[in-house]
The first five atom37 places (N, CA, C, CB, O) and aatype in JSON, in Angstrom:
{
  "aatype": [20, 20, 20, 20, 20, 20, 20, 20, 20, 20, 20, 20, 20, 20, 20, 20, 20, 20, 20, 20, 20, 20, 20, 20, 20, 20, 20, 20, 20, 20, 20, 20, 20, 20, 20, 20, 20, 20, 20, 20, 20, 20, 20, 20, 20, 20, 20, 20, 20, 20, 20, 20, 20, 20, 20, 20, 20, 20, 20, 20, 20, 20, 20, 20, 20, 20, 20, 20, 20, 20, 20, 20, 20, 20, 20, 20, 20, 20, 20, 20, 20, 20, 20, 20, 20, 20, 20, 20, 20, 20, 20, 20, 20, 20, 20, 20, 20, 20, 20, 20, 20, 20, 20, 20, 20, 20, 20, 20, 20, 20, 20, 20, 20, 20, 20, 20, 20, 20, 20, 20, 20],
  "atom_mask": [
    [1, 1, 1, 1, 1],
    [1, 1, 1, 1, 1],
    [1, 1, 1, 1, 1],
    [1, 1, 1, 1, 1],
    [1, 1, 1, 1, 1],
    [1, 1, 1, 1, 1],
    [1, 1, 1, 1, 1],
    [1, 1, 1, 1, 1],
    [1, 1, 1, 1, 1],
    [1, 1, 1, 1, 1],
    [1, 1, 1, 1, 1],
    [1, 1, 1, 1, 1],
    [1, 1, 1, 1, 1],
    [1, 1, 1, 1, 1],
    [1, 1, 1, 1, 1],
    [1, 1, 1, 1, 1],
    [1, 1, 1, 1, 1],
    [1, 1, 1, 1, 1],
    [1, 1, 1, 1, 1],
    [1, 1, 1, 1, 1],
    [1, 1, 1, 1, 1],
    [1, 1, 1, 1, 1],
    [1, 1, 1, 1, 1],
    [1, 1, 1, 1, 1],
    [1, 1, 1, 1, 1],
    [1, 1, 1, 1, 1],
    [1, 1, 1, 1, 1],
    [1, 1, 1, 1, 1],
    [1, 1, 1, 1, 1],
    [1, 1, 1, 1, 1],
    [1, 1, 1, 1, 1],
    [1, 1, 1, 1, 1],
    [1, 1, 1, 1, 1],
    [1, 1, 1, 1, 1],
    [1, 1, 1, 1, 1],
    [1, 1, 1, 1, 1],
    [1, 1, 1, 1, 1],
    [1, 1, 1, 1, 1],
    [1, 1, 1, 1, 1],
    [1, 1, 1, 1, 1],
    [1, 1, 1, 1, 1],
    [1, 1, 1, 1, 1],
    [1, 1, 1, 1, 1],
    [1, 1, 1, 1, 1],
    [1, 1, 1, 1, 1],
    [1, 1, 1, 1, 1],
    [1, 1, 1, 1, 1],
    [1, 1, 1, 1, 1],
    [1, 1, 1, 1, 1],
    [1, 1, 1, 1, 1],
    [1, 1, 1, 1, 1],
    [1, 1, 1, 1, 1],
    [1, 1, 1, 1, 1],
    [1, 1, 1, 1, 1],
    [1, 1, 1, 1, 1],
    [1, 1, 1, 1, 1],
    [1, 1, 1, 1, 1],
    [1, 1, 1, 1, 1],
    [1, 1, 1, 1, 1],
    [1, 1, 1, 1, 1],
    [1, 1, 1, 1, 1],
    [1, 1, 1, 1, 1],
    [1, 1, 1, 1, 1],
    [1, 1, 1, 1, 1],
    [1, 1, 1, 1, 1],
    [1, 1, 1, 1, 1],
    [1, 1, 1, 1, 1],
    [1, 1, 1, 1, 1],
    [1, 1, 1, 1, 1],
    [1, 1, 1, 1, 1],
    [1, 1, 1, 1, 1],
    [1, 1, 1, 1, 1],
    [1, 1, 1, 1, 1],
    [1, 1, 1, 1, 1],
    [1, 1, 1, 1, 1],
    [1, 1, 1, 1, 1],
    [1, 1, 1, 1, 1],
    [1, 1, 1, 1, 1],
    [1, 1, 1, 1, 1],
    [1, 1, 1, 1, 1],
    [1, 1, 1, 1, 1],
    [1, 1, 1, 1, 1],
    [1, 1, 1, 1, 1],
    [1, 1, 1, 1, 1],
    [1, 1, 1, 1, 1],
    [1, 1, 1, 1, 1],
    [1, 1, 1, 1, 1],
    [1, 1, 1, 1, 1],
    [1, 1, 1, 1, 1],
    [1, 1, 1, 1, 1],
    [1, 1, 1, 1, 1],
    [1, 1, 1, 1, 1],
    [1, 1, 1, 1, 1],
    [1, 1, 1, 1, 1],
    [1, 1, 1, 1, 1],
    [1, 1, 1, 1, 1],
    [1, 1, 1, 1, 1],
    [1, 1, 1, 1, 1],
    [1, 1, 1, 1, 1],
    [1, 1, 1, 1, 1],
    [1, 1, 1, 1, 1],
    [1, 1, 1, 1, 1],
    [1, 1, 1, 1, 1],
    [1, 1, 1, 1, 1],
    [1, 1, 1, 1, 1],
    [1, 1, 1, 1, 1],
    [1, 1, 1, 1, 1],
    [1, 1, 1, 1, 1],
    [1, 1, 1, 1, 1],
    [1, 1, 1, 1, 1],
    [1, 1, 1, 1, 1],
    [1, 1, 1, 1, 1],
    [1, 1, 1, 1, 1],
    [1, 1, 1, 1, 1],
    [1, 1, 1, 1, 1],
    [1, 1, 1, 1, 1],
    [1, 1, 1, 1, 1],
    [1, 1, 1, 1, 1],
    [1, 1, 1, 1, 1],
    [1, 1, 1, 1, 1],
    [1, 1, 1, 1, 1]
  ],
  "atom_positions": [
    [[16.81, -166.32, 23.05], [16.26, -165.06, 23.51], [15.58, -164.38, 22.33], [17.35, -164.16, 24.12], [16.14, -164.12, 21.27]],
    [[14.52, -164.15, 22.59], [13.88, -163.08, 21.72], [13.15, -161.9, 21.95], [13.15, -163.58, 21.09], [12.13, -161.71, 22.61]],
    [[14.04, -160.94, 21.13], [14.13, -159.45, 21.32], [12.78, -159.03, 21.38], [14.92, -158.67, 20.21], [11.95, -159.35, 20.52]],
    [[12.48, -158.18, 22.54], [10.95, -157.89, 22.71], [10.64, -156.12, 22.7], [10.42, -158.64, 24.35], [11.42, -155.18, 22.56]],
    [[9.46, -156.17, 22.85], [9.33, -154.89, 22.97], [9.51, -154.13, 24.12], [8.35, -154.67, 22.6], [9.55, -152.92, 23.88]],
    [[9.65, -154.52, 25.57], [10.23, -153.83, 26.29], [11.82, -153.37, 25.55], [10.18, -154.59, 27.57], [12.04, -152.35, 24.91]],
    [[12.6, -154.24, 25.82], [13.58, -154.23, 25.42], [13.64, -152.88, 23.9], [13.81, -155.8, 25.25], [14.65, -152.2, 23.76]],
    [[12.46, -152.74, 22.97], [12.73, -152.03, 22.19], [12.53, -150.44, 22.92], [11.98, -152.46, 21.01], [12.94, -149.39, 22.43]],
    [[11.81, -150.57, 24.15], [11.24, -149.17, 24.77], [12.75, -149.22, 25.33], [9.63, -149.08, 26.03], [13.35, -148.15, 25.24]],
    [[13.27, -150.02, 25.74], [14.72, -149.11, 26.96], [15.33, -148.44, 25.11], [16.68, -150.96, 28.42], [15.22, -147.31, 24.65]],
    [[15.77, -149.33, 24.65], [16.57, -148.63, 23.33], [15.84, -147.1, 23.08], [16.35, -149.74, 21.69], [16.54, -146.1, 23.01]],
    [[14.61, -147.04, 22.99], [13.38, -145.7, 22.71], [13.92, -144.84, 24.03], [11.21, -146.26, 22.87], [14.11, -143.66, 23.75]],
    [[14.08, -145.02, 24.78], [14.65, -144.03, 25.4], [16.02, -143.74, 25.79], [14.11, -143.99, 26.24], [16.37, -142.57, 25.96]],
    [[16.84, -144.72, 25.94], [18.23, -144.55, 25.31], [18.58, -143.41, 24.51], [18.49, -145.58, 24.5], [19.39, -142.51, 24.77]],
    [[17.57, -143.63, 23.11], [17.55, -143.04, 22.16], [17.45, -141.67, 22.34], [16.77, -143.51, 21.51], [18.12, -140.75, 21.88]],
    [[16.48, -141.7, 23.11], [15.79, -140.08, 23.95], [17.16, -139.07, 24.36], [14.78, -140.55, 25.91], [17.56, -138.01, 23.88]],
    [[17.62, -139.93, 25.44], [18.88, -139.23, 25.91], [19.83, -138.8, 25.38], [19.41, -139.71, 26.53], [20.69, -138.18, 26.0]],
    [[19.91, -139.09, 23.89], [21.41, -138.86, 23.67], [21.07, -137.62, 22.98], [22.37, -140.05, 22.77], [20.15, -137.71, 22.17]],
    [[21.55, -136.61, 23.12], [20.92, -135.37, 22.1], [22.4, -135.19, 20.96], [20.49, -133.46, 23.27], [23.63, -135.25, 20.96]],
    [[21.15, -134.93, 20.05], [21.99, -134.86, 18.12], [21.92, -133.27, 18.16], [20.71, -135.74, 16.23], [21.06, -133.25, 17.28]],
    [[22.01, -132.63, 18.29], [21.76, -131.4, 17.88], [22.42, -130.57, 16.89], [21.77, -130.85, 18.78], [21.92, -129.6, 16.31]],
    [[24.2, -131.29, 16.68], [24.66, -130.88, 15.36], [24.33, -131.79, 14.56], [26.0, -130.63, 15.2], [24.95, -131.79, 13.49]],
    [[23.2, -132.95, 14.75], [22.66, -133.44, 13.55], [23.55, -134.62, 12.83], [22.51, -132.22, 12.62], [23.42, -134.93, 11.64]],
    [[24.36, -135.15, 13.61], [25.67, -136.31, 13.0], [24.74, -137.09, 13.07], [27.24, -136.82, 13.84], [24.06, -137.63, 13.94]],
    [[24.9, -137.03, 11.06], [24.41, -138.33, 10.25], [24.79, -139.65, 10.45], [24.68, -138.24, 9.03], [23.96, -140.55, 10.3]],
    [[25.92, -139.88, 10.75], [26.52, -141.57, 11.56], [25.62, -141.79, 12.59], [28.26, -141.62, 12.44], [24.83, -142.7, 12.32]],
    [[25.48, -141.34, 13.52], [24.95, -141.59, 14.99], [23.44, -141.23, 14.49], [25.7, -140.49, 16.43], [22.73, -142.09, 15.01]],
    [[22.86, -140.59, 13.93], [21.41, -141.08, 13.18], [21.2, -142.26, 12.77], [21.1, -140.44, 12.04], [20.28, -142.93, 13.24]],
    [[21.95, -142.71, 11.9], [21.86, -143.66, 10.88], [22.51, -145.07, 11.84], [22.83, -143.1, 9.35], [22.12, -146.19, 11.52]],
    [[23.2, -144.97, 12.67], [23.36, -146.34, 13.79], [22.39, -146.28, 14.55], [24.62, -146.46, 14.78], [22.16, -147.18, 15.35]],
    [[21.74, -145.32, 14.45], [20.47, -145.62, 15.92], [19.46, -146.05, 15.18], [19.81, -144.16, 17.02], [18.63, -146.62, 15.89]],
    [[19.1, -146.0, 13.77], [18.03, -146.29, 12.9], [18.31, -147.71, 12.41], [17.91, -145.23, 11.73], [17.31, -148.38, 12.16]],
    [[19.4, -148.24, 12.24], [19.77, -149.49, 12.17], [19.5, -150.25, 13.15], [20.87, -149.59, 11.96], [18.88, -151.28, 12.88]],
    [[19.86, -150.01, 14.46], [19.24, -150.37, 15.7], [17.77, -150.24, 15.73], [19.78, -149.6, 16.75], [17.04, -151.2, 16.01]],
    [[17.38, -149.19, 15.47], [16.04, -149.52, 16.18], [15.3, -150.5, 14.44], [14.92, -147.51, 16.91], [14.58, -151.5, 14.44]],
    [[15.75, -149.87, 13.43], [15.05, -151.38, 12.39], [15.43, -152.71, 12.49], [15.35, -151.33, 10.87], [14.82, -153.58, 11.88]],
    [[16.48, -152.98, 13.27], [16.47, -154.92, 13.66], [15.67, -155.33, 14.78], [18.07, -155.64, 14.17], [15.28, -156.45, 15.09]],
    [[15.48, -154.1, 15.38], [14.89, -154.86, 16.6], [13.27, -154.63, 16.3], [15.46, -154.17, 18.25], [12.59, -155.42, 16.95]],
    [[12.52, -153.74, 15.46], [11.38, -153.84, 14.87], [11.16, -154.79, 13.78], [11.11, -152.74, 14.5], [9.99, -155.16, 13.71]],
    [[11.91, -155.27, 12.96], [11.98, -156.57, 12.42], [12.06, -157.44, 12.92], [12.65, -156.8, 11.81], [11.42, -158.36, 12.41]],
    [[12.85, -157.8, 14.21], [12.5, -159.15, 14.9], [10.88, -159.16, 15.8], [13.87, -159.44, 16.09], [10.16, -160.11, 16.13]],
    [[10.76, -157.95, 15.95], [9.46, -158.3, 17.06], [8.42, -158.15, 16.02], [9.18, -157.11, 18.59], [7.25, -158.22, 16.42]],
    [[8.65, -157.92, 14.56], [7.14, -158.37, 13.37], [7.65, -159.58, 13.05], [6.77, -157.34, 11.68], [6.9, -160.18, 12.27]],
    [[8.9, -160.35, 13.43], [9.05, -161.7, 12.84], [9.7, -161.65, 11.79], [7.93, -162.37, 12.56], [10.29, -162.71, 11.6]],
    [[9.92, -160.72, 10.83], [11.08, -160.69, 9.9], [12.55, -161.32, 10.08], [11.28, -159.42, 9.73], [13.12, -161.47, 8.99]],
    [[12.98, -161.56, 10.72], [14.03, -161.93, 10.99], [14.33, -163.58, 11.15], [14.23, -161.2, 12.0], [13.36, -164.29, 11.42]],
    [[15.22, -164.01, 11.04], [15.34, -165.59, 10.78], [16.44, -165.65, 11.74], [15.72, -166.22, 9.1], [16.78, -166.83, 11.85]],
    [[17.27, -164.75, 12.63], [18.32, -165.01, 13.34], [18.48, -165.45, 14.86], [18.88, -164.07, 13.16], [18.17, -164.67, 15.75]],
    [[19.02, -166.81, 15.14], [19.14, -167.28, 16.29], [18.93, -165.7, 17.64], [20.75, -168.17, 16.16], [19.0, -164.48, 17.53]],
    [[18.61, -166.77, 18.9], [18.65, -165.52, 19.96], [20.08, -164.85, 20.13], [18.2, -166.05, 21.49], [20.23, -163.64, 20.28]],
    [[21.05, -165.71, 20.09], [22.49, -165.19, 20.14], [22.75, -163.96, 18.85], [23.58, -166.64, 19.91], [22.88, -162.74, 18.84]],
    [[22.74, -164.9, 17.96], [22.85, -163.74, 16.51], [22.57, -162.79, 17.01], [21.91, -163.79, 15.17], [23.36, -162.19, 17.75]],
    [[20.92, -162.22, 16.64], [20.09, -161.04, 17.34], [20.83, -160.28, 18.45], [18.77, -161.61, 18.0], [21.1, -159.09, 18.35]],
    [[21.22, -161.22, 19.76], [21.94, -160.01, 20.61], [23.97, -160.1, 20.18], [21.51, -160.46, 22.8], [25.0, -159.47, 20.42]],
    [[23.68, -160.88, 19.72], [25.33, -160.25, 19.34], [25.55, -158.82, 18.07], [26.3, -161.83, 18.52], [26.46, -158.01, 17.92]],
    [[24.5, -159.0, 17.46], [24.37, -157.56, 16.4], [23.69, -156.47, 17.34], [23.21, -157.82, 14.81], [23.93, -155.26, 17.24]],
    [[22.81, -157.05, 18.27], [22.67, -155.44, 19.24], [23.73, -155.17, 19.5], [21.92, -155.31, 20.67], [24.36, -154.28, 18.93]],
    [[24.3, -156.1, 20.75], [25.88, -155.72, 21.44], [26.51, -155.07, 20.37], [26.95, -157.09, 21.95], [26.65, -153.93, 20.82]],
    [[27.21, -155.06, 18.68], [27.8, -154.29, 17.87], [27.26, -153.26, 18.06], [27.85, -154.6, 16.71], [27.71, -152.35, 18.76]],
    [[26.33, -153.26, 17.52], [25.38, -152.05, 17.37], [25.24, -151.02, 18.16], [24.27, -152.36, 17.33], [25.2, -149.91, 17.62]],
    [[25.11, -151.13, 19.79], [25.24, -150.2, 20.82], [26.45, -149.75, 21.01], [24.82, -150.62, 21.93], [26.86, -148.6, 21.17]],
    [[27.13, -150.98, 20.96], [28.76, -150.36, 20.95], [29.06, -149.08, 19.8], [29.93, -151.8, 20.47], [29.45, -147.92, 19.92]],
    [[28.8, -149.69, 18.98], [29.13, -148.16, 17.57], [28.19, -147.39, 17.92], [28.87, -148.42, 15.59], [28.29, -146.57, 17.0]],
    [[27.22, -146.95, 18.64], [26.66, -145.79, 18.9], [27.06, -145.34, 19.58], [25.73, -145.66, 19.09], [27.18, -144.12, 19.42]],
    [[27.71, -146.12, 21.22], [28.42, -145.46, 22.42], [29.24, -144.82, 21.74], [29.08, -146.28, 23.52], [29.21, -143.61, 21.95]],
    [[30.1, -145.23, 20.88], [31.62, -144.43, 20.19], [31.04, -143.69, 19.99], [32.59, -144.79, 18.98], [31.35, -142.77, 20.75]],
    [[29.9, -143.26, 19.07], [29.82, -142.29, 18.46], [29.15, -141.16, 19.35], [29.24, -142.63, 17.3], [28.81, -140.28, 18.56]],
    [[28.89, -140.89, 20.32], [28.42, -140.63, 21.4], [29.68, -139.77, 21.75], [27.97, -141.84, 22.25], [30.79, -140.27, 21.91]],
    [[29.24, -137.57, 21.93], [30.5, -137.4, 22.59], [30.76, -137.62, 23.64], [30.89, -136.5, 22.58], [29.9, -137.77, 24.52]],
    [[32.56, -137.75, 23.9], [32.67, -137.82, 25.63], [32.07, -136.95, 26.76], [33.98, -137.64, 25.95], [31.96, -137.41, 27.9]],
    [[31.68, -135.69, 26.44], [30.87, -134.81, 27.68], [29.52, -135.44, 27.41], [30.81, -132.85, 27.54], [28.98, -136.0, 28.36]],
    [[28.98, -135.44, 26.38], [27.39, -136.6, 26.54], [27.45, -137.91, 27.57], [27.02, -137.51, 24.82], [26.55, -138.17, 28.37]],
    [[28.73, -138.74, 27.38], [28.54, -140.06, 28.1], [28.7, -139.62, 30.03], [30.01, -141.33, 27.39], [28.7, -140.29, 31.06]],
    [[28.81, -138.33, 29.76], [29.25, -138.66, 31.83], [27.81, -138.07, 31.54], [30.94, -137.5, 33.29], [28.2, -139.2, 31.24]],
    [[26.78, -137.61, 31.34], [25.49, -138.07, 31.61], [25.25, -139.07, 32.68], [25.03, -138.55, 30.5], [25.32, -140.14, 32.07]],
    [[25.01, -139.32, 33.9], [24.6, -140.57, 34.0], [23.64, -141.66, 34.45], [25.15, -140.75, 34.25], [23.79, -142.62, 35.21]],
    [[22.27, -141.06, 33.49], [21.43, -141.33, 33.32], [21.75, -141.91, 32.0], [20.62, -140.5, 33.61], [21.41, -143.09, 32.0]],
    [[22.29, -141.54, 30.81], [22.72, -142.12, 29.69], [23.55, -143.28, 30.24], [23.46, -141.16, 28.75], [23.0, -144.38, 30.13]],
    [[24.58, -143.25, 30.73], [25.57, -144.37, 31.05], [24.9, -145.19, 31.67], [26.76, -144.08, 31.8], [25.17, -146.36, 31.38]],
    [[23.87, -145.01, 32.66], [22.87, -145.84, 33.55], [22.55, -147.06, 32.38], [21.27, -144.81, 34.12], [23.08, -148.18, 32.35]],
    [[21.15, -146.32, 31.08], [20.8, -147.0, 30.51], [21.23, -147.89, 29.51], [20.28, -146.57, 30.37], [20.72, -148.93, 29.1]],
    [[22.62, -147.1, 29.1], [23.6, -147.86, 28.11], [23.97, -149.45, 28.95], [25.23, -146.75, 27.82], [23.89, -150.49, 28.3]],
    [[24.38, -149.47, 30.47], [25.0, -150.55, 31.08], [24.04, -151.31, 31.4], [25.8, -150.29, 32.14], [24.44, -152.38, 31.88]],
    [[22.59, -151.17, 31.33], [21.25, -151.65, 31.79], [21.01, -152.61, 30.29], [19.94, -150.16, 32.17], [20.7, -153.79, 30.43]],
    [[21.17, -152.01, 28.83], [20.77, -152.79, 28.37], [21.91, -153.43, 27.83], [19.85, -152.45, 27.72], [21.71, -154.42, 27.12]],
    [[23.12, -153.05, 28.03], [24.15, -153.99, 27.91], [24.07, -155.24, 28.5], [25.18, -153.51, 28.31], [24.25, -156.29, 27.88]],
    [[23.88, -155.17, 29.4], [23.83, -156.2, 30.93], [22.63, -157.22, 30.02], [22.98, -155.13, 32.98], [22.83, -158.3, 29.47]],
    [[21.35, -156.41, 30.13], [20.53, -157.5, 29.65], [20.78, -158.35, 27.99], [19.13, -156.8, 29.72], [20.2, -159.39, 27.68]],
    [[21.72, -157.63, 27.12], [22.37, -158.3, 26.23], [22.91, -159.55, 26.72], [23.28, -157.55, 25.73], [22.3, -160.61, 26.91]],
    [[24.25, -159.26, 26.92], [24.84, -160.46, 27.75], [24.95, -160.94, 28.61], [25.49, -160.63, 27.84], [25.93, -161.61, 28.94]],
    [[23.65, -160.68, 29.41], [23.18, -161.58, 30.21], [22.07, -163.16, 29.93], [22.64, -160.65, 30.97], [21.75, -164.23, 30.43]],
    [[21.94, -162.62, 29.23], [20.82, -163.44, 28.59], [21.25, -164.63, 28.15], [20.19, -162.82, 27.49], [20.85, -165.51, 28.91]],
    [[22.04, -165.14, 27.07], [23.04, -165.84, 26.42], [23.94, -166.26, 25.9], [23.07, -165.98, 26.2], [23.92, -165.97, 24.71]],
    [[25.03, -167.0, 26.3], [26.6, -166.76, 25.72], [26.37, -166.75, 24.06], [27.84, -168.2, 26.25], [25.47, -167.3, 23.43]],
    [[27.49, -165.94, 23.58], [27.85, -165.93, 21.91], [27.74, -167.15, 21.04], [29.31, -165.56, 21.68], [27.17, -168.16, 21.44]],
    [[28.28, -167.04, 19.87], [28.71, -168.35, 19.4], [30.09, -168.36, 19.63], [28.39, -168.66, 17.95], [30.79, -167.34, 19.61]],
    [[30.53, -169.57, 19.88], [32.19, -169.35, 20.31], [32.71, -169.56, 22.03], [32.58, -167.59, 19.91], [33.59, -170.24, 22.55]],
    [[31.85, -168.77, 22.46], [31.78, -169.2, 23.54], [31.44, -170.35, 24.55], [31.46, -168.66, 23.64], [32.02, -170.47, 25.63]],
    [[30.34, -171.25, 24.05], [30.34, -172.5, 24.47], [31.27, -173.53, 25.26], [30.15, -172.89, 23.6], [31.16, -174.37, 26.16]],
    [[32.42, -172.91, 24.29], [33.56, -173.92, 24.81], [34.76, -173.12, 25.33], [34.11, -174.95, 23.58], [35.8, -173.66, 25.69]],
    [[34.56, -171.82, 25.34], [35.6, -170.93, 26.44], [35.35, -171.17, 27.79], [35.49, -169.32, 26.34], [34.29, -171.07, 28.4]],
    [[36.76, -171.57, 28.27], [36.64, -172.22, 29.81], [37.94, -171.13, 30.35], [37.05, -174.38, 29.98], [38.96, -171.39, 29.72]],
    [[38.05, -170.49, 30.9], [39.42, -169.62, 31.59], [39.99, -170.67, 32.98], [38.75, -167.68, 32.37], [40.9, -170.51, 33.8]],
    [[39.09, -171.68, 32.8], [39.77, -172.66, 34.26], [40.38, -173.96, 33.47], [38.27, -173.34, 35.7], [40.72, -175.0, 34.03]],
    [[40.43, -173.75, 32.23], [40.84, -175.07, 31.95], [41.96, -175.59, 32.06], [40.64, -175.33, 31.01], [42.79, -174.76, 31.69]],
    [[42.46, -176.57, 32.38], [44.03, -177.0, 32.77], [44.33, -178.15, 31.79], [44.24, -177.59, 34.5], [43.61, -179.13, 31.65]],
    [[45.4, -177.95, 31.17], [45.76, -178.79, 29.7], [46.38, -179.9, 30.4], [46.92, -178.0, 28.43], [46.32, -181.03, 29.93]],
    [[47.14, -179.57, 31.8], [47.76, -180.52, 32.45], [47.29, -181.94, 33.11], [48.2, -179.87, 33.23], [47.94, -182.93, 33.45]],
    [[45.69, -181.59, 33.16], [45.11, -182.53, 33.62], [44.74, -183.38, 32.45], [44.11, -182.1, 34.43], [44.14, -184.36, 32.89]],
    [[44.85, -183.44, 31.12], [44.74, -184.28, 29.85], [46.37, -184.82, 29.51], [44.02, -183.24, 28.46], [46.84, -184.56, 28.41]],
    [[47.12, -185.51, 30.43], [48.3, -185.46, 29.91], [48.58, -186.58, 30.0], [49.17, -184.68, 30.34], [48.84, -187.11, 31.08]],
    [[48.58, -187.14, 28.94], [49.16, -188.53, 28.21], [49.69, -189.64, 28.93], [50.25, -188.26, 27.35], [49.57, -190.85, 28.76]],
    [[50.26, -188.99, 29.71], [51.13, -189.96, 30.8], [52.35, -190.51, 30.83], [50.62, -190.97, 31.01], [53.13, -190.93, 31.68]],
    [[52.29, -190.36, 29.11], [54.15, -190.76, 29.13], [54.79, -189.68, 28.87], [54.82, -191.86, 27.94], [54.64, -188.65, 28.21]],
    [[55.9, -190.38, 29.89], [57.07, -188.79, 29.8], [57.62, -188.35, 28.42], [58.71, -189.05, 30.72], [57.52, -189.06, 27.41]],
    [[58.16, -187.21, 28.44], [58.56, -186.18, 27.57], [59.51, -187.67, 26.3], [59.79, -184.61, 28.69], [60.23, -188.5, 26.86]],
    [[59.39, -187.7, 25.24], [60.17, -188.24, 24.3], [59.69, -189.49, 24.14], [61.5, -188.2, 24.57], [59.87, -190.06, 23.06]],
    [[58.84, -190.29, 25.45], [58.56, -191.28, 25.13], [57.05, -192.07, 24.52], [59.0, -191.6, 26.02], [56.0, -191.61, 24.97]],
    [[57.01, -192.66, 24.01], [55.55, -193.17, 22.87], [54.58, -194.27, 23.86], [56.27, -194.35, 21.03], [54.98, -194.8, 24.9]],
    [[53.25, -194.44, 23.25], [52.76, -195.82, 23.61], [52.88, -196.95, 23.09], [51.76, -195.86, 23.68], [52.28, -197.95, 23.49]],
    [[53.77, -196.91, 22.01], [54.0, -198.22, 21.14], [55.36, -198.87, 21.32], [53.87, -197.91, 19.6], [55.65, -199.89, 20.7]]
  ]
}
């Protein structure tokens, strides 16, 4: 996946919604981090797989939601767009790590065949 410029306009208005008005330098400075990776990947600066790229968004939005007060998030036009580009995060492509997470897997069906204590030799 590679981070585009739509994708940088939902963040641009994301951005819009959340109002700073006492000016918290954290939640400045995570939204400026955000929006400089994702303007570095769409000039090509960036060298990081499609996963990489959205697994540092996914961080990234996440530490802004925190930082986000709780009467701001029932907004929900904010919460709208936060779950909109969440969604299109991980929707797009599993993590690293994930590849081989199975929640159906059954260990029982790999089972040796000989009973409890006994060997193949």
């Amino acid at each position: 996946m590679r981070l585009n410029e739509e994708l940088l306009e939902k963040v641009e208005e994301f951005f819009d919604l959340i109002p700073n008005d006492e000016g918290d330098v954290e939640l400045d400075s995570s939204m400026d981090r955000l929006r400089r990776l994702l303007e570095e990947d769409i000039d090509g600066r960036t060298s990081y797989s499609g996963e990489e790229l959205a697994f540092k968004m996914l961080s990234q939005m996440e530490e802004i939601w925190d930082l986000i007060p709780t009467a701001t998030k029932e907004d929900s036009d904010l919460e709208e767009y936060y779950e909109e580009i969440m969604d299109d995060l991980e929707g797009e492509d599993e993590f690293p790590g994930e590849e081989f997470e199975d929640d159906d897997f059954d260990e029982s069906k790999f089972d040796d065949g000989a009973e409890e204590g006994e060997s193949w030799d």
